[in-house]
Structure formats: structure tokens, C-alpha cells
N, CA, C and O atoms as CSV, one atom per row, in Angstrom:
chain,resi,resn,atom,element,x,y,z
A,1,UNK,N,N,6.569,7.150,-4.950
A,1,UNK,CA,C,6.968,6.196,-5.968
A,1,UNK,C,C,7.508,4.954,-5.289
A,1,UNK,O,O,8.047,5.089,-4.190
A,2,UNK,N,N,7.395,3.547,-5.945
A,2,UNK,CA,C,7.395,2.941,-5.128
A,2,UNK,C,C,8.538,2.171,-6.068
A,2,UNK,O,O,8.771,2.582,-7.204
A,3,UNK,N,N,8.995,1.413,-5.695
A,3,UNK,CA,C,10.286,0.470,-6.266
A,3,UNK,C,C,9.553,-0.390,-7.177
A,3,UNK,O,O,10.249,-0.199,-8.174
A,4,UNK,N,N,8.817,-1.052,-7.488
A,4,UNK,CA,C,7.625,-1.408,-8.756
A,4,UNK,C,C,7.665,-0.820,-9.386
A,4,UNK,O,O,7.815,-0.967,-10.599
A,5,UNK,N,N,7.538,0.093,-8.756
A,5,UNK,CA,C,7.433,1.651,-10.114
A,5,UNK,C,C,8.463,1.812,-11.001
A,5,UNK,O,O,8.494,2.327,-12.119
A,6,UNK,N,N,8.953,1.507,-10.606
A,6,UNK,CA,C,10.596,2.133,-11.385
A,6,UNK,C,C,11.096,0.536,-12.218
A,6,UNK,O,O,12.164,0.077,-12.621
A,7,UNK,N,N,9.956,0.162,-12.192
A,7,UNK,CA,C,10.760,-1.167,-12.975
A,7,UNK,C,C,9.866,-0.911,-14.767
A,7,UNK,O,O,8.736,-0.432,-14.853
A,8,UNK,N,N,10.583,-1.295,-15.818
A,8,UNK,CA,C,9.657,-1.183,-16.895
A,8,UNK,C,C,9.045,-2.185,-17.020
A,8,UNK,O,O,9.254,-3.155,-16.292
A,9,UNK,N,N,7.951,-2.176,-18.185
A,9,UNK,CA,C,6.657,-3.441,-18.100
A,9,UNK,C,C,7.326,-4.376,-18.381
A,9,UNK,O,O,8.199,-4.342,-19.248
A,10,UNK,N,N,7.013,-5.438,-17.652
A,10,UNK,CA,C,7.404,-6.858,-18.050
A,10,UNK,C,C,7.539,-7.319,-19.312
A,10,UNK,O,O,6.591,-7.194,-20.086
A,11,UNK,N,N,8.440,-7.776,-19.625
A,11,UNK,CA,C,8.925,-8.703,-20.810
A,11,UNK,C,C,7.534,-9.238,-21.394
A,11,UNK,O,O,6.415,-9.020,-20.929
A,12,UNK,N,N,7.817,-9.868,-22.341
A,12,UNK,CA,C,6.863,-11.672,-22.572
A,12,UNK,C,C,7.389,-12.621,-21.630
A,12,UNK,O,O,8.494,-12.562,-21.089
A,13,UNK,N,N,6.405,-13.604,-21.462
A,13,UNK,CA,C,6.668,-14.809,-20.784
A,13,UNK,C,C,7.858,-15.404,-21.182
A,13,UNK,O,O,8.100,-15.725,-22.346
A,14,UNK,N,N,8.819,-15.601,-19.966
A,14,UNK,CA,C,10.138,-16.709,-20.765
A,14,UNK,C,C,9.494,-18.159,-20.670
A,14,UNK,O,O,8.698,-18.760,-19.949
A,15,UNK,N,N,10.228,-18.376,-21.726
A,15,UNK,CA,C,9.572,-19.830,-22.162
A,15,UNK,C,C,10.262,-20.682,-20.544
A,15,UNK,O,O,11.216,-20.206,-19.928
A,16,UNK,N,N,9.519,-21.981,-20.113
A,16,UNK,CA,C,9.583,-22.628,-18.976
A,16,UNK,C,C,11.252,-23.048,-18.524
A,16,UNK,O,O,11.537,-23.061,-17.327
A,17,UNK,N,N,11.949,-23.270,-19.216
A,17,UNK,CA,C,13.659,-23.167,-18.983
A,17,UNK,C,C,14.041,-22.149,-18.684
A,17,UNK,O,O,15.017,-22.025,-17.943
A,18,UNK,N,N,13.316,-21.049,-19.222
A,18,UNK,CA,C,14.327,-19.591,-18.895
A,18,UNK,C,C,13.811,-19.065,-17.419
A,18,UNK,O,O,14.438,-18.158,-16.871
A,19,UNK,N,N,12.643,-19.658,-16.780
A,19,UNK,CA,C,11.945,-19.045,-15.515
A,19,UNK,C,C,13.142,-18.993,-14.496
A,19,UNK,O,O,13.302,-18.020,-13.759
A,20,UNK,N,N,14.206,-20.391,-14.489
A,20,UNK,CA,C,14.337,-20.350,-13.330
A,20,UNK,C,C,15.722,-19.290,-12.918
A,20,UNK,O,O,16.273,-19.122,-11.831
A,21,UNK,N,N,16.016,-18.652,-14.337
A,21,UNK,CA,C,16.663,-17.567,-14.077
A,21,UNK,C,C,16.191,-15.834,-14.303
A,21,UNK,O,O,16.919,-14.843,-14.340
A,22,UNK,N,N,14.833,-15.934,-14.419
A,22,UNK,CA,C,14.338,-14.750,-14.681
A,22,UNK,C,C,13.874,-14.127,-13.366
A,22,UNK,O,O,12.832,-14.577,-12.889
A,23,UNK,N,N,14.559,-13.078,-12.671
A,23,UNK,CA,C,14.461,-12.554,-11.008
A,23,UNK,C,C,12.910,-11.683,-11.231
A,23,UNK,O,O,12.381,-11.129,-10.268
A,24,UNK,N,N,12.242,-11.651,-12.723
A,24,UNK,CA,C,10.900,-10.637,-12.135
A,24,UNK,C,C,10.003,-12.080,-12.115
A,24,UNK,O,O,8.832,-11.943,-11.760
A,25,UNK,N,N,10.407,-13.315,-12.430
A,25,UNK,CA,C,9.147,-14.431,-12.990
A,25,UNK,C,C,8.542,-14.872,-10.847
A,25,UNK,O,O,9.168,-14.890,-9.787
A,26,UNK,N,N,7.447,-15.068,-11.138
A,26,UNK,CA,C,6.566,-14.589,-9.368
A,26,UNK,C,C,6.358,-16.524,-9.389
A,26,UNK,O,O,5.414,-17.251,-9.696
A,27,UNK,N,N,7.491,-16.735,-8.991
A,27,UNK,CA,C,7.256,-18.376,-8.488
A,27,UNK,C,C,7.549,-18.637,-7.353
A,27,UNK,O,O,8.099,-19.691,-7.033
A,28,UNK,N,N,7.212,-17.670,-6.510
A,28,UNK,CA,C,7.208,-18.448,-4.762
A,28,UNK,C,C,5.776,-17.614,-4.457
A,28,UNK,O,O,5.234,-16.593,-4.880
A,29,UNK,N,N,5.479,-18.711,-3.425
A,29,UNK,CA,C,4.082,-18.526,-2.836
A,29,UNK,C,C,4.563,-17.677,-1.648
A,29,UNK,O,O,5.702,-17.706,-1.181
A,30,UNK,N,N,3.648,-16.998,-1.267
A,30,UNK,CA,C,3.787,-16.084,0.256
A,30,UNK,C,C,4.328,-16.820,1.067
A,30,UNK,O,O,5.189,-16.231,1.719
A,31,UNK,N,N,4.152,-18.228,1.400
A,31,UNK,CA,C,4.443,-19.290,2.574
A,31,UNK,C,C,5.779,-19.115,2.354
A,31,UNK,O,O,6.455,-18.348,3.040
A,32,UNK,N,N,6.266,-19.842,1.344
A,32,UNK,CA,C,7.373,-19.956,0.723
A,32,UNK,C,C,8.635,-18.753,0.611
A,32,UNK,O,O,9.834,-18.855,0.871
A,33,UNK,N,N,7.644,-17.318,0.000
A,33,UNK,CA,C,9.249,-15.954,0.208
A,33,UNK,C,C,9.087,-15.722,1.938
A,33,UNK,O,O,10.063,-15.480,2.648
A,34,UNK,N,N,8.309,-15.789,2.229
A,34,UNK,CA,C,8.155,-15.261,4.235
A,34,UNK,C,C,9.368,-16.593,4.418
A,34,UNK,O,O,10.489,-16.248,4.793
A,35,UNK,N,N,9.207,-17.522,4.248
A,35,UNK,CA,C,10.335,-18.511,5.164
A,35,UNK,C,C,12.043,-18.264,4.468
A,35,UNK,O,O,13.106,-18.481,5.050
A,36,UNK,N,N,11.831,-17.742,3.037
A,36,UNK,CA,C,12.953,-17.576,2.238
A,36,UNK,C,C,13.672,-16.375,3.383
A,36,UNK,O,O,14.741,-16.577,3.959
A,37,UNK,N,N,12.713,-14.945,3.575
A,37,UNK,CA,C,13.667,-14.015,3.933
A,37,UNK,C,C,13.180,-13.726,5.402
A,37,UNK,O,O,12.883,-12.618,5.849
A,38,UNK,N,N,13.151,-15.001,6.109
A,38,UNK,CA,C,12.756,-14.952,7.626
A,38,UNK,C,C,12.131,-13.877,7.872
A,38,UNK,O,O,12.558,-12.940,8.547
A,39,UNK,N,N,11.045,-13.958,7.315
A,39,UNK,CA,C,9.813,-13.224,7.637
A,39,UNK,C,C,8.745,-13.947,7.624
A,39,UNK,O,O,8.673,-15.114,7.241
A,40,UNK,N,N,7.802,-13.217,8.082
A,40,UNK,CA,C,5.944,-13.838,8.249
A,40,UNK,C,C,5.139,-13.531,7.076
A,40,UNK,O,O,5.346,-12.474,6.480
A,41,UNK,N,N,4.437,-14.167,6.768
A,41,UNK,CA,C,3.044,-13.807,5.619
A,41,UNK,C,C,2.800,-12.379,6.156
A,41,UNK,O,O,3.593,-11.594,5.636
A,42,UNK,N,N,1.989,-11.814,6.995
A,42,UNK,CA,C,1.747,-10.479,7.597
A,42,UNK,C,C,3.016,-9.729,7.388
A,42,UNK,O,O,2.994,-8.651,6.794
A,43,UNK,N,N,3.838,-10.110,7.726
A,43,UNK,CA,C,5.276,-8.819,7.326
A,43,UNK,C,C,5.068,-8.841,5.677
A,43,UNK,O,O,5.405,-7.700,5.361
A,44,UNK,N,N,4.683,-9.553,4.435
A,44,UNK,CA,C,5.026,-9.296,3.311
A,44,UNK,C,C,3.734,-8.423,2.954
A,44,UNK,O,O,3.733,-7.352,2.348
A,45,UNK,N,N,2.423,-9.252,3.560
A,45,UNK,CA,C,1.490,-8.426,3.621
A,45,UNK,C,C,1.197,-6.715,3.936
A,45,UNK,O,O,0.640,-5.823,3.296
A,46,UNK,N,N,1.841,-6.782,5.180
A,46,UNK,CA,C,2.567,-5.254,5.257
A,46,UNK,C,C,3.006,-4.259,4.608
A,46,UNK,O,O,2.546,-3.124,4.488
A,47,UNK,N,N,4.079,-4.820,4.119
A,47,UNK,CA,C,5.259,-4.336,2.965
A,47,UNK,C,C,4.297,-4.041,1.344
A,47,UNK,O,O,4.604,-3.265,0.439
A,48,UNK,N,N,2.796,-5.194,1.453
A,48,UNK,CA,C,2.266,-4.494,0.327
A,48,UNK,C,C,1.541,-3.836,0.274
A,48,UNK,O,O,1.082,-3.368,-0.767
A,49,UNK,N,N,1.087,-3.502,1.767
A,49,UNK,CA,C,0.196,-2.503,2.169
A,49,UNK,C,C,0.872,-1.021,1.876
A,49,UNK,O,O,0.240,0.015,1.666
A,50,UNK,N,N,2.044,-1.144,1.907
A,50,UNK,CA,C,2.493,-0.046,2.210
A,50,UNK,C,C,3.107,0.103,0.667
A,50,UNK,O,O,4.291,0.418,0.782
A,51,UNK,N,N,2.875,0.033,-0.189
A,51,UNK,CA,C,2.889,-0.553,-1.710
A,51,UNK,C,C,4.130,-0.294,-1.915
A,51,UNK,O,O,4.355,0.573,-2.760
A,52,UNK,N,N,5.739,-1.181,-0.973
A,52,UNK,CA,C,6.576,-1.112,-1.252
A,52,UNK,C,C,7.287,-2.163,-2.407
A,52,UNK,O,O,8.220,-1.969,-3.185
A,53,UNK,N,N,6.341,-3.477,-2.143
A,53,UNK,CA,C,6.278,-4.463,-3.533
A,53,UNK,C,C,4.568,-4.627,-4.012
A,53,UNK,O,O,3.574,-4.071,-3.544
A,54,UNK,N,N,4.661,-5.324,-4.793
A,54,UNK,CA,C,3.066,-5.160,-5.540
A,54,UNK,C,C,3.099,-7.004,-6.070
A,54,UNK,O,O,3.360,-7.290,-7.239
A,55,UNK,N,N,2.802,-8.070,-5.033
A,55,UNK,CA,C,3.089,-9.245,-5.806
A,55,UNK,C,C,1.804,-9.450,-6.817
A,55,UNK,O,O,0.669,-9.045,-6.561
A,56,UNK,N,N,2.202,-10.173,-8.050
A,56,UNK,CA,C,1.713,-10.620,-8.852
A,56,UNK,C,C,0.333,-11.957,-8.281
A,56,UNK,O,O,0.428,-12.443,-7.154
A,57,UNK,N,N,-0.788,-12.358,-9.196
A,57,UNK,CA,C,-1.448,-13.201,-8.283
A,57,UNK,C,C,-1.743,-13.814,-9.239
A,57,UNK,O,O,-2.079,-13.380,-10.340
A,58,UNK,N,N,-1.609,-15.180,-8.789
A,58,UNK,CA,C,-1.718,-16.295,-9.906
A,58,UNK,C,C,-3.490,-16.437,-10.063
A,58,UNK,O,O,-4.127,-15.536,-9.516
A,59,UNK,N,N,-4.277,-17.520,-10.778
A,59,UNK,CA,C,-5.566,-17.407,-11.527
A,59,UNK,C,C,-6.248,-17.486,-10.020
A,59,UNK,O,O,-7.259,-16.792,-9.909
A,60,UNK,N,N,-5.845,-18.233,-8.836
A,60,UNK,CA,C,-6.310,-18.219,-8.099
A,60,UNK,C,C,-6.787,-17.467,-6.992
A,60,UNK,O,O,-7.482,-17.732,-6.011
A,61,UNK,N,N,-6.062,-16.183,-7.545
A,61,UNK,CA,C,-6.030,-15.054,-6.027
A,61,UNK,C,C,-4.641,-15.031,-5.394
A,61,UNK,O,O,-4.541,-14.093,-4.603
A,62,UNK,N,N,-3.692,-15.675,-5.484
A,62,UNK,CA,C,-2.854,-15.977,-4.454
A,62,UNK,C,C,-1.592,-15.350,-4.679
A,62,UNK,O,O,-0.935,-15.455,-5.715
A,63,UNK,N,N,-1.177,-14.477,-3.334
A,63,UNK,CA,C,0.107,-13.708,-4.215
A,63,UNK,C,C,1.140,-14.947,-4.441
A,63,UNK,O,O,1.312,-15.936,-3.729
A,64,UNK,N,N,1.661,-14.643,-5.443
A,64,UNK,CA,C,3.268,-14.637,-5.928
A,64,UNK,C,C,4.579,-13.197,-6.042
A,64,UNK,O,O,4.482,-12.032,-6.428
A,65,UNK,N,N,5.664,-13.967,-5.529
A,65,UNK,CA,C,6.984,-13.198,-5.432
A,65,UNK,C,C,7.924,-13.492,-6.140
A,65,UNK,O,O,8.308,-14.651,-5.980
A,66,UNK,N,N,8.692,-12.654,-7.182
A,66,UNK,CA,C,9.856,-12.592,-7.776
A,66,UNK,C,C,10.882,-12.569,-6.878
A,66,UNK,O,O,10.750,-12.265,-5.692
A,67,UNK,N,N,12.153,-12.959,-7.542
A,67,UNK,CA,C,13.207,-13.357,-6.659
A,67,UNK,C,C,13.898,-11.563,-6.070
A,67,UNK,O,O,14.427,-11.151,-5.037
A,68,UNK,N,N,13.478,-10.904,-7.488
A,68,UNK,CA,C,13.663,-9.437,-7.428
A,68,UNK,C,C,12.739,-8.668,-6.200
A,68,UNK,O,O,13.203,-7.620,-5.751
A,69,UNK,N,N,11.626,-9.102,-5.733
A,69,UNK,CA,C,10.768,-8.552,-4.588
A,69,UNK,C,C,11.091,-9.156,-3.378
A,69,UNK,O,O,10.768,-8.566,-2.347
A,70,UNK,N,N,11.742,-10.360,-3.303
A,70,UNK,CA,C,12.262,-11.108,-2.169
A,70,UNK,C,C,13.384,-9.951,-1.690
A,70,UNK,O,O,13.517,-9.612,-0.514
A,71,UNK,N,N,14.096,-9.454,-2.706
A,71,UNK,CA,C,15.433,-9.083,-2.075
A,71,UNK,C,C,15.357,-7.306,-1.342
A,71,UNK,O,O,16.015,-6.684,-0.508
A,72,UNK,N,N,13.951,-6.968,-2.377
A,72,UNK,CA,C,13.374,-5.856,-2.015
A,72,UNK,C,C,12.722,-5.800,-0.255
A,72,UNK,O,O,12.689,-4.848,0.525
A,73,UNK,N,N,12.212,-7.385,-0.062
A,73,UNK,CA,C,11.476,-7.559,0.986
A,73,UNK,C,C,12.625,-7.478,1.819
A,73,UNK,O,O,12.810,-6.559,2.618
A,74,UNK,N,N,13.452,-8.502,1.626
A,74,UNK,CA,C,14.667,-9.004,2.867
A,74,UNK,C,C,14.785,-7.790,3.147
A,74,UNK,O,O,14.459,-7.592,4.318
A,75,UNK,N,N,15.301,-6.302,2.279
A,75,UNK,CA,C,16.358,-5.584,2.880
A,75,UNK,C,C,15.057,-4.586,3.973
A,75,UNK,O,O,15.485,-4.127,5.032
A,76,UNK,N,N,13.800,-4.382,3.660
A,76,UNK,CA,C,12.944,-3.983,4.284
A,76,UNK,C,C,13.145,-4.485,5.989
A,76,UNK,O,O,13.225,-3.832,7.029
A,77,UNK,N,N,13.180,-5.983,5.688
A,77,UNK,CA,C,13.109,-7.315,6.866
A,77,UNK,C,C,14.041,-6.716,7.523
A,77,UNK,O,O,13.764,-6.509,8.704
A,78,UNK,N,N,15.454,-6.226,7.026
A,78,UNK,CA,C,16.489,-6.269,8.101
A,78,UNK,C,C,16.169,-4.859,9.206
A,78,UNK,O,O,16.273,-4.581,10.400
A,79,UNK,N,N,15.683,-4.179,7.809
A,79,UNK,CA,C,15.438,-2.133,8.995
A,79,UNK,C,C,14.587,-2.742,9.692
A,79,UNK,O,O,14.860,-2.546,10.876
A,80,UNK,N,N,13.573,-3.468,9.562
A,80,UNK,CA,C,12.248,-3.399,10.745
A,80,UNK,C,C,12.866,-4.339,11.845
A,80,UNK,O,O,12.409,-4.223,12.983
A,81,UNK,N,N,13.926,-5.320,11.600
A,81,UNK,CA,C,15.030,-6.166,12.878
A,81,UNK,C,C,15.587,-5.213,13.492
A,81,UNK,O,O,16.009,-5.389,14.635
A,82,UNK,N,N,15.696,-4.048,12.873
A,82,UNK,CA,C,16.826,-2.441,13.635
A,82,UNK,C,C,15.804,-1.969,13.976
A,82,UNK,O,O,16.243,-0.861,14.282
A,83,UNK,N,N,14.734,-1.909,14.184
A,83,UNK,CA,C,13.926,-0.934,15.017
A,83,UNK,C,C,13.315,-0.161,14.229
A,83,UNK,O,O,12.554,0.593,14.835
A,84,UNK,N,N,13.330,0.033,12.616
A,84,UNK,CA,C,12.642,0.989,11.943
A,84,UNK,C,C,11.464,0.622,11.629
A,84,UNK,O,O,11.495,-0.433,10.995
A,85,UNK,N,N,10.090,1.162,11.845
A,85,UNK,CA,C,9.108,1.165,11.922
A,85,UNK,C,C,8.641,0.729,10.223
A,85,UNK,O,O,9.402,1.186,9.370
A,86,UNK,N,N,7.590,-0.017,9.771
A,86,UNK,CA,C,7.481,-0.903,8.561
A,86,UNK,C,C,7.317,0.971,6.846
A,86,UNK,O,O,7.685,1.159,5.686
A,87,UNK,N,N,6.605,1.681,7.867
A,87,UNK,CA,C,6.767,2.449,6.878
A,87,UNK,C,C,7.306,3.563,6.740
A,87,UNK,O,O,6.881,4.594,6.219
A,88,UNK,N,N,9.034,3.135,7.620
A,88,UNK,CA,C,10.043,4.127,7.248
A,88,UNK,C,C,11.055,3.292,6.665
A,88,UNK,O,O,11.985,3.700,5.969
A,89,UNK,N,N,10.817,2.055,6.997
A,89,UNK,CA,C,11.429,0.914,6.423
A,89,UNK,C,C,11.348,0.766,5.184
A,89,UNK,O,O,12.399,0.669,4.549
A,90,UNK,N,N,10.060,0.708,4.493
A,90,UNK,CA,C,9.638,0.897,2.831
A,90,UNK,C,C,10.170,2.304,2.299
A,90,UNK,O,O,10.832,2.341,1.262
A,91,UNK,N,N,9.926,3.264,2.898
A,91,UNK,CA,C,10.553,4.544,2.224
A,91,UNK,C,C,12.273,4.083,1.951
A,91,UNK,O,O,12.803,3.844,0.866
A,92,UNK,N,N,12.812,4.061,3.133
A,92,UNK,CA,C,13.831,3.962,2.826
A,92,UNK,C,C,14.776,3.206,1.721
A,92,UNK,O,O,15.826,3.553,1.178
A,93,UNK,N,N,13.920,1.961,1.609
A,93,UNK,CA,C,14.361,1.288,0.636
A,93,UNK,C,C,14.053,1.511,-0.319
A,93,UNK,O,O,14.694,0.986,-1.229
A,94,UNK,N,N,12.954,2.371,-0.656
A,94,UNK,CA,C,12.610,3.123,-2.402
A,94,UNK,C,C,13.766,3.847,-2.530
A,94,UNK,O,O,14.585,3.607,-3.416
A,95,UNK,N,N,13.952,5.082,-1.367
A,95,UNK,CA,C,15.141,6.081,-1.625
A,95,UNK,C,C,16.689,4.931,-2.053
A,95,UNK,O,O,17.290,4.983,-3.126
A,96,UNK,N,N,16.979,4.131,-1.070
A,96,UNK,CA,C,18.224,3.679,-1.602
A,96,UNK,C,C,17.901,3.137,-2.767
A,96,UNK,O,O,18.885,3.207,-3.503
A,97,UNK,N,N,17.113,2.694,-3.230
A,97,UNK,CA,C,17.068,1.866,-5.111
A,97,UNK,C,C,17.618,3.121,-5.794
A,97,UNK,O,O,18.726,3.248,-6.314
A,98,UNK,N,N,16.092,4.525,-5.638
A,98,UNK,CA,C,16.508,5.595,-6.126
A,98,UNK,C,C,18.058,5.882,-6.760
A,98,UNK,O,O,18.555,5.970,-7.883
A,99,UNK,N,N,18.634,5.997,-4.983
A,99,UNK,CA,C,19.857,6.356,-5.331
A,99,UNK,C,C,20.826,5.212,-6.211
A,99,UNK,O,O,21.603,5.615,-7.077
A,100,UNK,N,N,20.703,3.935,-5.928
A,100,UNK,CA,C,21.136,3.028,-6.403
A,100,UNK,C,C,21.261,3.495,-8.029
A,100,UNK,O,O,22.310,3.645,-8.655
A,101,UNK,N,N,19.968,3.668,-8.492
A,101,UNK,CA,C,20.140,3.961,-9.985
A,101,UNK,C,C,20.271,4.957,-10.222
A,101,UNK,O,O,20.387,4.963,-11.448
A,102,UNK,N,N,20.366,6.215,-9.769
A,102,UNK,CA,C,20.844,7.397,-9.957
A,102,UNK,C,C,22.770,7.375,-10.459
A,102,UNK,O,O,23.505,7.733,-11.379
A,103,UNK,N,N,22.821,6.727,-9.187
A,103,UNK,CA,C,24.513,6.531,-9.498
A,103,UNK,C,C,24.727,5.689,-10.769
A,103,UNK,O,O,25.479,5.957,-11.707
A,104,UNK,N,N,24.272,5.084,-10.686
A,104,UNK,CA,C,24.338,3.904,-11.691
A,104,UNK,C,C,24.493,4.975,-13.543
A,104,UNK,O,O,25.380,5.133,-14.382
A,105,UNK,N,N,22.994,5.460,-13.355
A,105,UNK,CA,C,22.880,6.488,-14.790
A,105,UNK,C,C,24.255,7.036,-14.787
A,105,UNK,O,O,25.116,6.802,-15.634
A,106,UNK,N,N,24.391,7.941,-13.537
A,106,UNK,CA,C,25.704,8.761,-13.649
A,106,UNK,C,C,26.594,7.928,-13.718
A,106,UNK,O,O,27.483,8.732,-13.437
A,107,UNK,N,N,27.012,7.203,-13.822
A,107,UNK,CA,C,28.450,6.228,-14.197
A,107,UNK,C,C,27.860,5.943,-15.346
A,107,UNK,O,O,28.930,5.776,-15.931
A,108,UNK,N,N,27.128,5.758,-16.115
A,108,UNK,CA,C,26.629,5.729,-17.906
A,108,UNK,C,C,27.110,6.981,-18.488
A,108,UNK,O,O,27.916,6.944,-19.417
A,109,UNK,N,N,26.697,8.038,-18.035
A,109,UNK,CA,C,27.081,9.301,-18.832
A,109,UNK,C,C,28.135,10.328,-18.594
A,109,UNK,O,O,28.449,11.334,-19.229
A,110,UNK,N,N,28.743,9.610,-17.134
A,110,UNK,CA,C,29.834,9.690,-16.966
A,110,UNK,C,C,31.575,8.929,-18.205
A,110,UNK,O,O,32.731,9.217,-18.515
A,111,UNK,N,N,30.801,8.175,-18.360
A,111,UNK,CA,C,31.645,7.629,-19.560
A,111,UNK,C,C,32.196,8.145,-20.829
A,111,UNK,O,O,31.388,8.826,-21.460
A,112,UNK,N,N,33.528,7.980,-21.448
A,112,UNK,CA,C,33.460,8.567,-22.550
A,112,UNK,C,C,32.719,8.073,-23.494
A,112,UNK,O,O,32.515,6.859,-23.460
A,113,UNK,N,N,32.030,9.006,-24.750
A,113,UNK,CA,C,31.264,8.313,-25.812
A,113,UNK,C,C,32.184,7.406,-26.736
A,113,UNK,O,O,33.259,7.957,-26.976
A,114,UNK,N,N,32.073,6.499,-27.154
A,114,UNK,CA,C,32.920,5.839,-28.565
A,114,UNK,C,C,32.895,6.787,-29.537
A,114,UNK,O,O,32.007,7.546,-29.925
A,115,UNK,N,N,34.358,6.560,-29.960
A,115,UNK,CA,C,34.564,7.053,-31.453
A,115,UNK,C,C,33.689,6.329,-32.500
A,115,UNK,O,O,33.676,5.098,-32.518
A,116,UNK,N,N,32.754,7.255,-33.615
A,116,UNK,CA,C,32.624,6.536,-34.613
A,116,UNK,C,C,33.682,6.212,-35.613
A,116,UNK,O,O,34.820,6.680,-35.654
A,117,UNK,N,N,33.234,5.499,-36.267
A,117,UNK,CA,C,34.283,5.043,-37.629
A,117,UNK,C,C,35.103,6.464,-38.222
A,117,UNK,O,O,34.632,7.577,-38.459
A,118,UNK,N,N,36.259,6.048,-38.332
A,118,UNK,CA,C,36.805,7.347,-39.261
A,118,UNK,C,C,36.769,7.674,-40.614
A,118,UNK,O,O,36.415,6.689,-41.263
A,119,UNK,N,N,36.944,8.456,-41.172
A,119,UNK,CA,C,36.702,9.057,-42.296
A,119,UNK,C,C,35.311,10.172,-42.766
A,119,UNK,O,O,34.398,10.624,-42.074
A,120,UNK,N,N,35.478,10.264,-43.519
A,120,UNK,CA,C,33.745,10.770,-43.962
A,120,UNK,C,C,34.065,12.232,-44.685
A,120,UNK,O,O,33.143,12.913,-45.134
């Protein structure tokens, strides 16, 4: 399972004001997220080989990256700077999301439920 995976289907299009805060909307070009998270075109290329992100491709063929796959990429970027090989690097970062939202649920249902209204 790959960290894509675990995201639900995209919204509708936000109208052109709301893009520049929407982290799934795919408005950087490959040139552009590789220089964002000091990486190379081939390192993102990599990373989708190894279908740890899945960029979106505009009418032309050309990937695009969400600000949400940048951050997916960076943290990839930093294990393969430590020596971890590109596809223990992608595992790993599926497992920490994993866990990321695992905890996350459990602090949801960890919670007490609200009282409903009284009476009845």
C-alpha cells in the first residue's frame, strides 16, 4: 500500500483562489518540486517508480506535484541522504504515515463521546 493509497478521492476542483491553499492541487512541475526538496527529476522519478507518490499529469503528459507529495518526497529525500537505499526509503515512509494515522484514529476513539441533549 502505498501513501496515495490511503488518501480518499479527490475533492472537486477548488475554484482558482482556493488552489493556492489546497496541499493535494499538482501545481509544480518536476523541475520545479526536485529544486523545492533538493532533489533531482530522476530521484522523484524513482520515488514513482517505486509507487511511493503517483504524480498527477497535466493534458500534456507532464508530471505534476502536490504540496502534499513534496513533503512525502522530501522525507523519502532525507533517508536516501542517510544511506537508505530508495526502496527502503519508500517503505518506510508508507509505514510511518501508517503509523502516523493509526495514532491519530486512536486519539479519536480514544476520546470521550459527547453527551446528547438531556431529557427524553
Amino acid at each position: 500500500m502505498t501513501v496515495d493509497d490511503q488518501q480518499s478521492p479527490p475533492p472537486a476542483p477548488p475554484q482558482n483562489k482556493d488552489r493556492f491553499d489546497d496541499d493535494d492541487y499538482p501545481a509544480y512541475t518536476m523541475g520545479r518540486a526536485a529544486e523545492m526538496i533538493g532533489a533531482t527529476p530522476a530521484f522523484l522519478r524513482a520515488i514513482g517508480e517505486a509507487r511511493l507518490i503517483t504524480p498527477l499529469r497535466s493534458e500534456g503528459g507532464h508530471r505534476r506535484y502536490s504540496r502534499y507529495q513534496l513533503r512525502i518526497a522530501a522525507r523519502a529525500r532525507e533517508l536516501v541522504d542517510q544511506g537508505t537505499p530508495v526502496g527502503a526509503a519508500c517503505r518506510i515512509v508508507v509505514l510511518e504515515d501508517q503509523l502516523e494515522e493509526a495514532l491519530r484514529r486512536n486519539e479519536e476513539l480514544s476520546r470521550p463521546a459527547p453527551e446528547g441533549p438531556a431529557g427524553g
